[in-house]
Each structure stands twice: as C-alpha cells, then as structure tokens.
ZAMARGU-4260 file (C-alpha; in steps of 0.2 Angstrom, whole numbers, plus 5000, padded with zeros to 4 digits):
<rodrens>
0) 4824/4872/5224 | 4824/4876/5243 | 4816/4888/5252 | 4824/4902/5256 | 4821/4906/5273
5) 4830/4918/5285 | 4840/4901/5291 | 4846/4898/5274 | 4852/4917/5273 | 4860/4917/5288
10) 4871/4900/5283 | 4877/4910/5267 | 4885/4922/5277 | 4872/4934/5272 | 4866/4951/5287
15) 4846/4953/5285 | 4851/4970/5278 | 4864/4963/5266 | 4848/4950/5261 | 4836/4966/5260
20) 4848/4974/5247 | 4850/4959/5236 | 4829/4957/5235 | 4830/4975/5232 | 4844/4972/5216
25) 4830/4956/5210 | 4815/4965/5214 | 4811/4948/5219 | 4814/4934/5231 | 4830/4923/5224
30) 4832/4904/5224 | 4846/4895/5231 | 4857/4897/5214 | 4856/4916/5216 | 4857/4918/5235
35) 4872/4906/5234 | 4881/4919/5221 | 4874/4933/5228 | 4883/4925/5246 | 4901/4922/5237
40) 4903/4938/5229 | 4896/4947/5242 | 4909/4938/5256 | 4922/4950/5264 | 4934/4936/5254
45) 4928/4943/5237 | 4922/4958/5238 | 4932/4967/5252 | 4919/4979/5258 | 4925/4982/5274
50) 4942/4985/5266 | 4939/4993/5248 | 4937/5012/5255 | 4954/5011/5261 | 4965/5000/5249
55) 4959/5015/5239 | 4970/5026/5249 | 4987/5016/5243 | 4998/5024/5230 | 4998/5012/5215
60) 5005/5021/5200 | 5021/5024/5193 | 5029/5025/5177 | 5034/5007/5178 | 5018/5001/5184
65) 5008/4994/5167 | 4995/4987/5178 | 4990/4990/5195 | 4977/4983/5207 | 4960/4977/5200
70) 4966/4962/5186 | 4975/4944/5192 | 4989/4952/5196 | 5001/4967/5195 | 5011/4972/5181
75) 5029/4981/5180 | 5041/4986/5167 | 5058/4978/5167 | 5065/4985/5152 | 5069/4978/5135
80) 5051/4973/5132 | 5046/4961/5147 | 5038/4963/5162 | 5036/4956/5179 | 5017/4950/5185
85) 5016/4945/5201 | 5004/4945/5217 | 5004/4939/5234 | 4988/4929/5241 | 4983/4922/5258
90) 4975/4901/5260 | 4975/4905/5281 | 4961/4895/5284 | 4959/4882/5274 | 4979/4876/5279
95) 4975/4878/5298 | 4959/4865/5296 | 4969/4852/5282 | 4987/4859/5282 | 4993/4848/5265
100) 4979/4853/5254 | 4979/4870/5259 | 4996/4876/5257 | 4995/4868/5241 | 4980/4872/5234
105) 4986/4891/5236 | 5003/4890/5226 | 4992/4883/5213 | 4981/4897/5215 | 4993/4912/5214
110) 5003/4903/5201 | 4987/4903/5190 | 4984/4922/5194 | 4999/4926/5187 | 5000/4913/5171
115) 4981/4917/5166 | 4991/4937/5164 | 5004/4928/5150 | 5018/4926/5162 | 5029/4912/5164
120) 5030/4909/5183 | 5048/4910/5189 | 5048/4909/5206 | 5037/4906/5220 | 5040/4915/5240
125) 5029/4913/5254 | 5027/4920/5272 | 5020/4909/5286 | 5016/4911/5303 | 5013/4897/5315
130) 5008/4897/5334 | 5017/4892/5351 | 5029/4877/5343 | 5024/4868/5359 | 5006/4869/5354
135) 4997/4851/5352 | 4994/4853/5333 | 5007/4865/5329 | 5021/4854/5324 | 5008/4845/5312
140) 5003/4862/5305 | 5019/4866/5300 | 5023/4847/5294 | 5010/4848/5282 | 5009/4867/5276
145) 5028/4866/5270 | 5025/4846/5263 | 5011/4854/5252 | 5021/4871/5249 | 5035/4860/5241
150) 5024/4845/5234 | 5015/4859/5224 | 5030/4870/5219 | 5042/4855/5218 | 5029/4847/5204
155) 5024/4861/5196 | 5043/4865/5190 | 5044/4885/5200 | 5058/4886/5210 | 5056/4893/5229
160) 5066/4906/5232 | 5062/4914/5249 | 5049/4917/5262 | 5049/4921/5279 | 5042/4908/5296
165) 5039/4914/5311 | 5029/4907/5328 | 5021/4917/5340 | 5005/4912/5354 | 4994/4925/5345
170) 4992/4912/5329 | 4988/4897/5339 | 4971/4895/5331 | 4972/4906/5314 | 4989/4901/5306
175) 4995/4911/5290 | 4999/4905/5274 | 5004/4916/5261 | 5009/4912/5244 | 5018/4924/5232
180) 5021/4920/5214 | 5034/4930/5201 | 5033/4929/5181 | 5039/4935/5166 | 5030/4940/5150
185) 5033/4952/5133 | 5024/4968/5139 | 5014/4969/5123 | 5007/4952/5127 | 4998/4954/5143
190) 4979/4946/5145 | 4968/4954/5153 | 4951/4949/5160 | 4938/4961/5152 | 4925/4949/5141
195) 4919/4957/5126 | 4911/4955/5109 | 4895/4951/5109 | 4892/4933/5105 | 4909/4928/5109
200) 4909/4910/5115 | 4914/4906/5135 | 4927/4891/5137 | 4929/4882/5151 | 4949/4872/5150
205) 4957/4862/5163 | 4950/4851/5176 | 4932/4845/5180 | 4922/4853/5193 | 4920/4843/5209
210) 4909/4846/5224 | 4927/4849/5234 | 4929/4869/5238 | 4910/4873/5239 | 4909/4889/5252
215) 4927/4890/5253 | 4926/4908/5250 | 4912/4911/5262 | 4923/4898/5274 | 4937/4910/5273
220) 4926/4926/5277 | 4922/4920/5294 | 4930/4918/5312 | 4932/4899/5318 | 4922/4892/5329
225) 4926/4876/5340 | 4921/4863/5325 | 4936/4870/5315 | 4937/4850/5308 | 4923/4852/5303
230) 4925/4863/5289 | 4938/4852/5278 | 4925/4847/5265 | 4926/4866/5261 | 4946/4864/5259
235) 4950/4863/5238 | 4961/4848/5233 | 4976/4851/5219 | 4983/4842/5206 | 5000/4851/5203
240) 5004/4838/5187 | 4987/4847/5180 | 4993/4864/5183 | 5010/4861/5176 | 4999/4854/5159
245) 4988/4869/5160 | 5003/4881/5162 | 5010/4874/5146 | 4993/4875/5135 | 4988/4892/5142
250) 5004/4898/5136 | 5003/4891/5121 | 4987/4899/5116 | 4993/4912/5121 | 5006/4914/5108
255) 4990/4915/5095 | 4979/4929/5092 | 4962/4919/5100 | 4959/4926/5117 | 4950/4939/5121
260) 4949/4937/5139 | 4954/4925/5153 | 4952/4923/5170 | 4957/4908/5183 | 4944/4901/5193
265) 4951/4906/5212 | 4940/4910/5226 | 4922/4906/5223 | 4927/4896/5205 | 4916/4898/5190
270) 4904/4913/5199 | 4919/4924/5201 | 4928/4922/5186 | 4913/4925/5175 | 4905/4938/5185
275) 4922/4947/5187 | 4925/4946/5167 | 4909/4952/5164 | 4907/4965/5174 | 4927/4972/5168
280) 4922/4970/5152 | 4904/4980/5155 | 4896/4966/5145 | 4885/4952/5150 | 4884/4932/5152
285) 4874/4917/5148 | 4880/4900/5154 | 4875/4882/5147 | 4877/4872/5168 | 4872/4856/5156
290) 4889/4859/5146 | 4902/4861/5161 | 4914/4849/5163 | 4909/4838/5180 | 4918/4823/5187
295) 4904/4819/5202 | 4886/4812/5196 | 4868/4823/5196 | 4879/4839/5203 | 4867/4856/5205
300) 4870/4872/5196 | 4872/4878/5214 | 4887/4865/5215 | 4893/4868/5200 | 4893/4888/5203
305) 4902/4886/5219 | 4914/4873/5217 | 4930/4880/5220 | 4939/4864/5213 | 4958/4869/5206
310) 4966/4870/5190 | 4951/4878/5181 | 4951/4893/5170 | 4938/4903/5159 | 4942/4911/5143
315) 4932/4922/5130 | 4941/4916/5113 | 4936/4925/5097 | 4922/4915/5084 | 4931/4903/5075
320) 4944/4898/5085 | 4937/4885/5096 | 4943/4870/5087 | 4960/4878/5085 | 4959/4880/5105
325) 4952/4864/5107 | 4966/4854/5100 | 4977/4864/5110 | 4972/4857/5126 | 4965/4840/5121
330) 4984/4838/5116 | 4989/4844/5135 | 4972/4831/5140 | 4965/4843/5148 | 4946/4848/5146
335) 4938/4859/5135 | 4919/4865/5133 | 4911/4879/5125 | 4898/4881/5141 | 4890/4899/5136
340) 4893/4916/5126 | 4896/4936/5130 | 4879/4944/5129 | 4876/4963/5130 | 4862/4961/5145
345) 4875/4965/5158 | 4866/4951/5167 | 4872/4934/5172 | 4858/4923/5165 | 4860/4902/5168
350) 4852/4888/5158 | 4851/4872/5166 | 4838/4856/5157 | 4832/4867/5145 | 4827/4882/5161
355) 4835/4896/5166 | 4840/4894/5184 | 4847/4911/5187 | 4848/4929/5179 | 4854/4941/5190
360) 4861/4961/5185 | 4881/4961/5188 | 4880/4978/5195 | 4874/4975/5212 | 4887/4958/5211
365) 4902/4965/5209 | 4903/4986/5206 | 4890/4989/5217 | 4892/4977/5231 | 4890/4983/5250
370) 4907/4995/5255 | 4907/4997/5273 | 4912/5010/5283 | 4917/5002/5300 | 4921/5012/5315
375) 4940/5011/5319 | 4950/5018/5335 | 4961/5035/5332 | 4981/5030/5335 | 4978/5037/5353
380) 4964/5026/5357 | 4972/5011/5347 | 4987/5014/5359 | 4978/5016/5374 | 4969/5000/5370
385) 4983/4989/5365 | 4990/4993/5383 | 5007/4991/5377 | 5019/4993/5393 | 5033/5008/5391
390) 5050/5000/5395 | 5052/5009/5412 | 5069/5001/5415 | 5081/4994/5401 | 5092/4977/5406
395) 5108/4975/5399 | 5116/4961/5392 | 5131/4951/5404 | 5137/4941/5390 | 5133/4945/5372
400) 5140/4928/5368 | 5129/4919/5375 | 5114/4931/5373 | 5118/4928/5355 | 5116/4908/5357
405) 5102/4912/5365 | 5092/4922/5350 | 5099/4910/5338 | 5091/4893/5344 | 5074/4900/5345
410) 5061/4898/5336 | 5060/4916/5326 | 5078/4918/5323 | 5081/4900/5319 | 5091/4890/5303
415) 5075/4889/5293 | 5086/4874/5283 | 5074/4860/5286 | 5061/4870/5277 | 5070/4877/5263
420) 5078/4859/5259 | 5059/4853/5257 | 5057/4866/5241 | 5066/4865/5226 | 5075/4881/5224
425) 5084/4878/5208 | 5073/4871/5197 | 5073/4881/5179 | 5091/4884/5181 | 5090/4901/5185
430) 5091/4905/5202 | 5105/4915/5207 | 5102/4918/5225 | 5092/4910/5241 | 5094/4910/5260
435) 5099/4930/5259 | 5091/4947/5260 | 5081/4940/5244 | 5079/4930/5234 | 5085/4932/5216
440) 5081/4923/5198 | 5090/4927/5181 | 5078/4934/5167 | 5080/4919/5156 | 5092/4925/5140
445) 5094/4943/5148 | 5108/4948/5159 | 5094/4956/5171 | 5088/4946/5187 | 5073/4951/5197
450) 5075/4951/5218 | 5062/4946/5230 | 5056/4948/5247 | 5043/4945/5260 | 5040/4955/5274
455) 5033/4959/5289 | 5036/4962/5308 | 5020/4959/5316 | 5025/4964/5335 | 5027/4980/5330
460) 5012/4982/5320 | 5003/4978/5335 | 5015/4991/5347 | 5011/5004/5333 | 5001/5000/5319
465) 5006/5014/5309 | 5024/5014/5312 | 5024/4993/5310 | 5014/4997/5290 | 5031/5009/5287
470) 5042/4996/5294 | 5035/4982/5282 | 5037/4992/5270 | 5053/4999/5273 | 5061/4982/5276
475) 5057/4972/5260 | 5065/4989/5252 | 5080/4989/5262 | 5084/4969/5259 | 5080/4972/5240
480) 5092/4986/5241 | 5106/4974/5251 | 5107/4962/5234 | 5110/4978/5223 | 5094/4977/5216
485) 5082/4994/5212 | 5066/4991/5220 | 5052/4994/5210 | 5035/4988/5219 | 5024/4978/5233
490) 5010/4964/5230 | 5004/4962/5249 | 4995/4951/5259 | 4983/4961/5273 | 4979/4947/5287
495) 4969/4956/5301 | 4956/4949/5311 | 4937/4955/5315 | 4935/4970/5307 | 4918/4973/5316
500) 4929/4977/5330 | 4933/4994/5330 | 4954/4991/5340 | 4954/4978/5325 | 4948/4992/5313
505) 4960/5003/5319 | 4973/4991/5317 | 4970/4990/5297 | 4967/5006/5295 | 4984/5014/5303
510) 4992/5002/5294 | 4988/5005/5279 | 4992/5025/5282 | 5011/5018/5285 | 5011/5008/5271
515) 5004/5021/5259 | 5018/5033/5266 | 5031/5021/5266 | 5028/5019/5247 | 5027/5035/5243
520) 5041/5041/5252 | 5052/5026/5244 | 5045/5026/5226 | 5039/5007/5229 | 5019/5008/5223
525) 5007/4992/5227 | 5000/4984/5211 | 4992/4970/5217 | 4988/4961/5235 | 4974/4952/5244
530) 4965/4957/5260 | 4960/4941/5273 | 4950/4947/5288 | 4942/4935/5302 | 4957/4929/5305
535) 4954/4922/5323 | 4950/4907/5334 | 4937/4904/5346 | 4946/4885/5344 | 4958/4887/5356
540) 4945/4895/5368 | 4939/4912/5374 | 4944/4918/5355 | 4958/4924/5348 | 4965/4936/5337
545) 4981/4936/5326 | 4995/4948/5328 | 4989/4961/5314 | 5001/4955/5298 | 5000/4966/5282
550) 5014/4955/5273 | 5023/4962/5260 | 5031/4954/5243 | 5043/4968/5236 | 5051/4963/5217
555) 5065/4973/5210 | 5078/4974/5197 | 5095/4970/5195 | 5101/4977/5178 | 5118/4965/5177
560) 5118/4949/5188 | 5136/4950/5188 | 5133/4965/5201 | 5122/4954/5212 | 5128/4958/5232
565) 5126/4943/5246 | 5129/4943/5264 | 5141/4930/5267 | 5159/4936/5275 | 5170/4932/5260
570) 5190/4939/5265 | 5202/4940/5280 | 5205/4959/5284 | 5189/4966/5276 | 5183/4982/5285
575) 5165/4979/5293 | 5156/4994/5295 | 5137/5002/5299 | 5127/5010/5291 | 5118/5021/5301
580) 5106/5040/5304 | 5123/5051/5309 | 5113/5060/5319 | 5111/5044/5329 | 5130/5046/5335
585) 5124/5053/5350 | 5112/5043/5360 | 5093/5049/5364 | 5087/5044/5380 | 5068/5044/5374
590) 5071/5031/5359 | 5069/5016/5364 | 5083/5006/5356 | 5077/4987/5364 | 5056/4989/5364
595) 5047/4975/5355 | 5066/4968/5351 | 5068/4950/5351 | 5081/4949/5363 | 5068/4959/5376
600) 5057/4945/5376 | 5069/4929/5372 | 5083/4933/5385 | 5072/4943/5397 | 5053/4937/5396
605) 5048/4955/5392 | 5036/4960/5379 | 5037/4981/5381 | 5043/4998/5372 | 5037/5004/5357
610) 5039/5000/5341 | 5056/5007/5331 | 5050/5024/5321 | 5056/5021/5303 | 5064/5039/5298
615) 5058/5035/5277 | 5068/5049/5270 | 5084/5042/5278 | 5077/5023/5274 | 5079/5029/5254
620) 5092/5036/5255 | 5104/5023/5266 | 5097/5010/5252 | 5103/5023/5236 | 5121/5023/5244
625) 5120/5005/5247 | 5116/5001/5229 | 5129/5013/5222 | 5144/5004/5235 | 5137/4989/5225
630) 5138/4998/5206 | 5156/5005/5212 | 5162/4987/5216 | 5167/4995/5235 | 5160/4982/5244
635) 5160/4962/5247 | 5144/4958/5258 | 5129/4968/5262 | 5116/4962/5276 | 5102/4974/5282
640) 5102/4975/5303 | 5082/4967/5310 | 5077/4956/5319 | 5092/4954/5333 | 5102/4968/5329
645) 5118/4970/5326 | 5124/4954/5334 | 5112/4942/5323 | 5118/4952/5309 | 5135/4950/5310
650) 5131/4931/5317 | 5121/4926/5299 | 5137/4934/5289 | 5149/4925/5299 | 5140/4909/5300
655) 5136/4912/5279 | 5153/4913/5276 | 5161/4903/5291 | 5172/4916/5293 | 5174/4926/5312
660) 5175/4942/5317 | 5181/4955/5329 | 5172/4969/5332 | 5167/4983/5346 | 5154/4993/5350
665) 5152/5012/5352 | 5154/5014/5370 | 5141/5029/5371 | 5127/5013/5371 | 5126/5001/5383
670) 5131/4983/5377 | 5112/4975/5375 | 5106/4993/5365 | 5122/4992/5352 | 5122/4975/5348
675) 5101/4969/5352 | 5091/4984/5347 | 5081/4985/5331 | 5082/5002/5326 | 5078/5004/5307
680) 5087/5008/5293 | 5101/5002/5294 | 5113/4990/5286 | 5131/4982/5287 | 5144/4981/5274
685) 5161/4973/5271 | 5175/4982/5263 | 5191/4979/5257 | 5198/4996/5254 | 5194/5008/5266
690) 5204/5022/5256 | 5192/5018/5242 | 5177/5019/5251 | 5183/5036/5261 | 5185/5044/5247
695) 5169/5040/5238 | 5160/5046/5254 | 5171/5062/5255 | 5163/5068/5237 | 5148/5068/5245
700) 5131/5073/5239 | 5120/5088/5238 | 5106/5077/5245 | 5104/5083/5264 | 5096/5064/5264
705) 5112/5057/5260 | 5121/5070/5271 | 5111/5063/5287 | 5117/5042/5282 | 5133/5039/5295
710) 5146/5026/5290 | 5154/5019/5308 | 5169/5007/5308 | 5164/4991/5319 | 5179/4980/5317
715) 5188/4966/5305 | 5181/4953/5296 | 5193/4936/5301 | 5198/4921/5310 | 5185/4909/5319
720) 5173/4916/5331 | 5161/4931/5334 | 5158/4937/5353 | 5171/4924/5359 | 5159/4910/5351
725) 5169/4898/5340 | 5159/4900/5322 | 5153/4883/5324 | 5146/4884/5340 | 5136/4896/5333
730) 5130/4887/5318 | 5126/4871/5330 | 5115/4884/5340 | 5106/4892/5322 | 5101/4874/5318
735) 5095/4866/5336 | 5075/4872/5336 | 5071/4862/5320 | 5081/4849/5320 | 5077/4843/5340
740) 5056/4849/5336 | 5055/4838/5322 | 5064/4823/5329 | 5056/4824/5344
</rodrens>
C-alpha cells in the first residue's frame, strides 16, 4: 500500500480539513483503498456539499409524486396503475475531453438510473451547449457528442425524442451534455435501492470491471486546467449492445419476487452503489474484491472500487434465489457473481486474499459527509457584479424580413435537422411527435402519451439569475402546455461553475429561489436532478466560466393522444392570434421588451437589458386556457413565443406547415419590440372559427388569473410567404448554419 502523504490527499481531490475529518471518522490514518473512497463520495460530483442545503429548498412533493429526490430517479402517477421514472444527468466533462465516449457513456448512464427503478425506457432528450462554432475544436466537439448521443440511443433501441443545442463563447472550454431518460413501469412494482436483510447475498450483473473510468467522479468535481487531454483515461467507454442485454435481464428479474434492492453503478461505480444501498437501507456491507468480475490482469481493490466501467449494476436478491438469477443473466451472457452480503455493522468492510483491505463506518461516507455553506452575493450585489448594461437606447427594425433571415441562419435559432436525423426518433413505434414544443410517446396499449421538454435560457440566467430559474421553469411548462399535455413535473440538470466563488454562488443560489417559486406557483414539483459545478476552463486561457445553466426536463400527461396539439400552420383562412397579459395592451416604457433578446445581439451586436420578468400567475393560467382550447377542439396549431419573438414564432409554424401568412403588428409597439422581444408567457394559436372561440372566451371565468390572459387577432393563416419572404426562402435560410459548418 502507498503511503498516504499530504501529496496523495491532495491528488484525491481531498482539502487538509476534509482529510482531518476523515481521520477523525477512522480514528486512524487510512490506506489508499479508504482515502480513494473516502475521495469519490466525498467529491462535490457525489456528494453535493456545496449544493445539498439548497436543493433542500425546492418543492418536491405532490400527490402524483410516488418518489421524489434521493433514489435513481423520480417517480410520478400517470394513472391506471403506471407511472413515469425519469431523471436528467450531466457527462459535461468527460464529452468536452473525448466527445464520442462521453455523450455516450451518459445515455447509457441515465437509461440505467431509470431501468434499475423497473421502468422500461421510452424515450431519451438531451440539452447541449457548445462554444463559438468557429472555435478550433468546436465542430469536432459537436461531431462526436451527437455521433455518440445517436450511436448509443440508436443501439440501445430508445427513441430520441427532443433536446435543445445551443452555442455561445462562454462554453468554449466547458461544453454541456445532458442526458435525460423517460420510462414506464406498474406503480406497485418500483425497486428501490434500500439493502436489507441481514445475510442477504450482494450480486454483481453485467459487464467486467476495467481500469477505464477510475477518478471520473473526482475528474468531474474539478475546474480544467491546460492539460484537459490529458484526462481521457478518466473518460468510461460504453457498450450500448451490453446495456440493450442488461435492460432485457434486469427486467426480467424483475417480473419475479428476488430483488430486494438494486442499484446501477454510475458515478464512482461499485463504491457508490454499495455505499449508497447501504446506507438507504441503514444496514451494512462486506465485499469479497477476489470474487468481482475483472476483464484486466492483477487489478487492485483500489481499481476495482473506482472503476467507473458501464453497464454494471449491484443487486441484493433474497437467499435462495441466486441460481434462479443467475440463469437469468447467463441466458442474456452477461456476468453474474455473488461478491459479498448485507451485514448489520453499518460498516463497509472489504476482503481481498484472504485480508481485509478496508472497513469504514457509512455515516461519515454518505449521510454525514461535509455540507458547505459557501458565501454567495445578495441579487443587488450579483447584479452590480454581472455588470449587465441597461439598454439606454432601443433600435428598431428597417426590415423584419430580412431581420427574420437574419435570426434564422444563426447558430441558436438554426434547423437543428442534421442533428435530429443522426438519432432514431421512432424506434418502438410509439413516438407521436418530435421537432415541436415537445416531444411526445404513446404509453404502449394505453390511449395516454407522455410530453417532454428540455429547457433552459442561459443569457438570462446570467442577466437575472432569479428571474432566468422562473423562466426555465416557466418554459418547459408553457411548451408542455402548447401539445395539450398537463404538466406534472421537472428532473433538472444544475450546471454552474466554481462554487467557491461567491458571484458564482450567487448565481446557484438565486436560481434555485426561481425555480422553487416557479414550481410552486405552477404545481410542477422537482423529483429528481443532478448538480455539476466546476464547470469551467483555464484551457482556453485566463479561465473561463459557463453561462450559469439550470436545465430543465419537464414530463407531462396527455390523457387521449387523439387531442395531441402541434404547431405546424395546417389551413387557409385560419385566424392566428396571441395570447398575451391583457394588461400588456398598453405599452410600459420601463419593460424592456428586446433586453437579452436574440435579435439585440444577432442583428445589432448588443448584449444588454434585463432579463424578461416571468408574471407565474399569468404563466398557469395562459397554459390552463391553452389546454382547454385544445380539449374543446377550438384550435389547429399551438406554438409558445421564445427565443425570437413573435416573428420566429410565426416563421417555425409557417415553415412546419409550408404554409404563409399575413399578419400586422399592434401599432402602439415599434416594429423590432412586437415582432423580436421575448417577453414571457405567451403563446400563438390558430383558429378556424373565430365565433367559436369568442364565445368560449365571453363565458369567462371567476379566476381574476384568467381574466388578466388577452387574446389579440394578428392576421391569416394562407398563401406563400411571411414578412414578404417566400416560405422557402425562409426554409433555405433555417437550414444554411449546419448544413455549410459541416461541409466546410
């Protein structure tokens, strides 16, 4: 064994009083097998202390909500006995230092955190962010995340059914990947993680440990340095055809009555999953190292403990059922070993050559790791920091046309085509919708479908991090809304940098007030997520921090597909109108209708304003009408308004259904502020019987919410062209940026 000196500490990632704590927990010095777990579970990747006291803040409960944060994943009800499991996780920096592998090692890792729960997966989303396109490695970056996104998903057999790309300079050295996965399961056959039973044999199913992965979780708890290459023997390497094998046998165990408890083997592989079941299940551990599975020669009980190799997962199986188990899964030629037992010690004790080579108490791994309180910026401070500019003088727009073009060919409102026709989106047979508001997949044998979304504007979370956390919020609940679906709750994915920076801090904290109050206000409860901090760069010199990006994966319910909404144009002489505040009617001269907007900085070179205030009692209850025009059958094509305005808007509907448009503005805003700004909460619709729809609205509602929510008449829905630009134009415009990058 090594010697542990302060040198060794410090390469685990481990503070001198973080190492003063874990001698106090031994009452001893540890050896490298113990300082290597205590390093893992005690990385901010594992054990969120400098997150934990405020994640605590966010509303999680509600009477759909069967599980909420702390297992795999979350757990809803969606009626007639099923439920929806699903979570959201981040692989940013193992995809920025080897793109491939990483992408796709994390849809195999979200897929397994929701399978080990008893869920068929259904579908996968994702939400990616990317540097400057003309950025040396960027093209690359993006090459091989979405190869690996697709060569995973695409093999494993789950379609892709949305996500979200977007580029900006802040993400030059610290791209994000993350990976959501959706599934489906009877609600009275959920598998928790909790090991109990005393003398219950450990099992260890699916692939060997390798030496790939090892510090990966202490990896991703750290800023990079320059030598970012040199980390990629810390980057996991997947096998979707294995997943896709242990998939089927997990679920077929399932469907007997041997498991007591299971875990995947994520983030710091078999030390996590057995410390995490464990310490759920109040119980302790002793593992046989000689007995794991290994597919590399003389490998270490440090190795073995930190591999982070995929495809792995962990089970406690009642006595007796091994060989029932085992056949199971030698049938799928996967591995199966019985490597250890529940003990009551509530220690983790490890045998290796007949010694034991660790025995550590669980408390101080997991329960009672180190929670930090770190000093954050008040909102005033954060805003006098961030330095954003107040838009002293507004532009306006000479040509909407071709400002229109304009925001179309660039790179954050671009046709993300070449990217979606790289994943298999209808695999399963029972995808119903992609390239919309959300993405939507039939409940197999049900009339039900579930809608998904990802989320997030990160400019504004950085103009206003409190108001950006509402927005995030607001928006994946708004574009569920737009497909007639009820949303019913948010996995999300909390990608900040430093949080030893206090600005940074600040950043995380105020976000996470606006994201707690946009649930609340919306009935839209978080049960399950993932924090990634360090999030920045000294790579691409004098460091870099990413824009702060809580993104959000919102899952809701259609009760009859057959009422699904999409946003394409679909007849001539359909009304188009807004859906807007009323009280916006008359202009104010203090909101900022174009801060932070896209066509600010594509058109003009401006990055200034605030961000749009989100008004959550009007946000719930524009999306209650919206769904009740789609129950009533009143309208033909919803589309929330973002990124773009109203123009873009109208321009995705149009070029959807390649149908044109004539429409005017409301003459009390000037041309760039009606058609460009990004005010929230607000949606367009198309209708074919204007009667209809007046009289709905003249019953009104006793809800003063409801009473607030304007309807405004902006033209027809018909012939060619859209801003005097032929529909096709517009459509050679949306598909330019990709199509020339990735030639070029």
């Amino acid at each position: 064994m090594s010697e542990i000196t302060p040198e060794v500490v410090a390469q685990h990632g481990l503070s001198e009083e973080e190492y003063e704590r874990v001698l106090n927990a031994l009452g001893r010095e540890p050896n490298l097998v113990e300082l290597g777990i205590f390093s893992v579970m005690w990385s901010e990747h594992c054990s969120y202390k400098s997150s934990r006291l405020h994640l605590k803040k966010l509303p999680t409960e509600a009477p759909w909500v069967i599980c909420g944060p702390g297992e795999n994943a979350g757990v809803i009800d969606i009626g007639d006995g099923q439920a929806a499991i699903f979570k959201m996780e981040s692989h940013n920096h193992p995809s920025y230092i080897e793109p491939y592998q990483g992408a796709a090692t994390g849809v195999g890792g979200i897929l397994r955190d929701v399978f080990t729960m008893g869920a068929r997966p259904v579908a996968n989303a994702n939400a990616l962010r990317f540097g400057r396109p003309d950025h040396p490695k960027m093209k690359h970056l993006v090459q091989g995340v979405v190869a690996g996104i697709g060569g995973y998903g695409n093999c494993v057999g789950v379609p892709t059914v949305c996500g979200e790309t977007n580029f900006h300079p802040a993400y030059d050295g610290n791209i994000l990947v993350n990976a959501m996965t959706v599934g489906v399961a009877d609600a009275d056959k959920i598998f928790y993680s909790a090991a109990t039973g005393v003398g219950n044999p450990i099992v260890y199913v699916g692939s060997k440990t390798g030496r790939d992965g090892i510090h990966g979780a202490t990896m991703a708890s750290a800023d990079f340095e320059e030598d970012a290459d040199a980390k990629r023997p810390t980057v996991q390497v997947g096998d979707p055809f294995t997943e896709k094998l242990l998939i089927e046998a997990c679920l077929e165990l399932m469907a007997t009555d041997a498991i007591v408890a299971i875990q995947d083997m994520g983030a710091a592989g078999l030390t996590s999953s057995s410390v995490e079941m464990a310490t759920n299940g109040k119980a302790g551990i002793r593992l046989d190292m000689d007995k794991v599975p290994c597919r590399e020669e003389g490998m270490t009980p440090y190795e073995m403990m930190l591999s982070e190799s995929q495809e792995r997962m962990l089970m406690v199986l009642k006595p007796g059922k091994e060989a029932m188990a085992q056949a199971i899964f030698e049938k799928w030629e996967l591995d199966f070993a019985v490597i250890g037992e529940v003990t009551d010690t509530r220690h983790m004790v490890l045998e290796f050559g007949g010694e034991v080579v660790c025995d550590i108490p669980l408390g101080p791994l997991a329960a009672d790791a180190p929670e930090y309180d770190r000093p954050y910026l008040s909102m005033e401070e954060y805003l006098d920091w961030a330095g954003i500019a107040p838009m002293t003088q507004r532009p306006d727009s000479t040509d909407v046309g071709e400002d229109l073009l304009t925001l179309l060919a660039s790179p954050n409102l671009s046709s993300r085509r070449w990217i979606s026709q790289q994943y298999d989106s209808q695999v399963g047979s029972d995808t119903l919708q992609t390239g919309g508001d959300a993405g939507v997949v039939r409940v197999h044998g049900t009339k039900k479908a579930l809608a998904i979304s990802t989320d997030c504007t990160p400019r504004y979370v950085h103009a206003n991090p409190r108001e950006g956390g509402k927005q995030a919020i607001a928006e994946a609940f708004r574009n569920l809304c737009a497909v007639g679906a009820r949303p019913l709750a948010v996995t999300n994915c909390l990608n900040f940098a430093n949080p030893q920076r206090p600005e940074i801090m600040a950043q995380f904290v105020h976000a996470l007030d606006g994201m707690g109050a946009a649930c609340r206000a919306l009935d839209f409860p978080i049960v399950s997520g993932n924090v990634s901090l360090y999030n920045e760069s000294k790579a691409t010199g004098g460091g870099s921090a990413i824009l702060p990006t809580p993104a959000i994966g919102g899952v809701g319910i259609i009760d009859d597909y057959s009422q699904m909404m999409t946003m394409p144009f679909k007849q001539d002489g359909d009304a188009i109108y807004l859906i807007w505040p009323e009280e916006w009617a008359t202009p104010d001269a203090e909101r900022s209708h174009l801060g932070k907007s896209l066509w600010l900085s594509e058109v003009h070179g401006r990055d200034e304003g605030r961000a749009p205030p989100v008004d959550l009692a009007l946000e719930k209850a524009a999306g209650e009408i919206v769904r009740q025009l789609i129950a009533d059958g009143l309208v033909n094509a919803v589309h929330d308004v973002s990124d773009g305005g109203i123009a873009v808007a109208l321009a995705e509907m149009a070029m959807a259904g390649s149908m044109g448009a004539d429409v005017t503005r409301n003459e009390d805003y000037s041309e760039a502020q009606w058609w460009f700004g990004e005010d929230q909460g607000r949606y367009i619709v198309t209708v074919p019987d204007t009667a209809a729809l007046n009289e709905t609205l003249a019953k009104g509602t006793q809800d003063e919410n409801h009473a607030r929510v304007g309807f405004r008449r902006l033209g027809t829905v018909g012939g060619d062209s859209l801003f005097g630009k032929s529909v096709s134009e517009l459509k050679a415009a949306h598909e330019r940026f990709f199509e020339e990058w990735m030639e070029g």
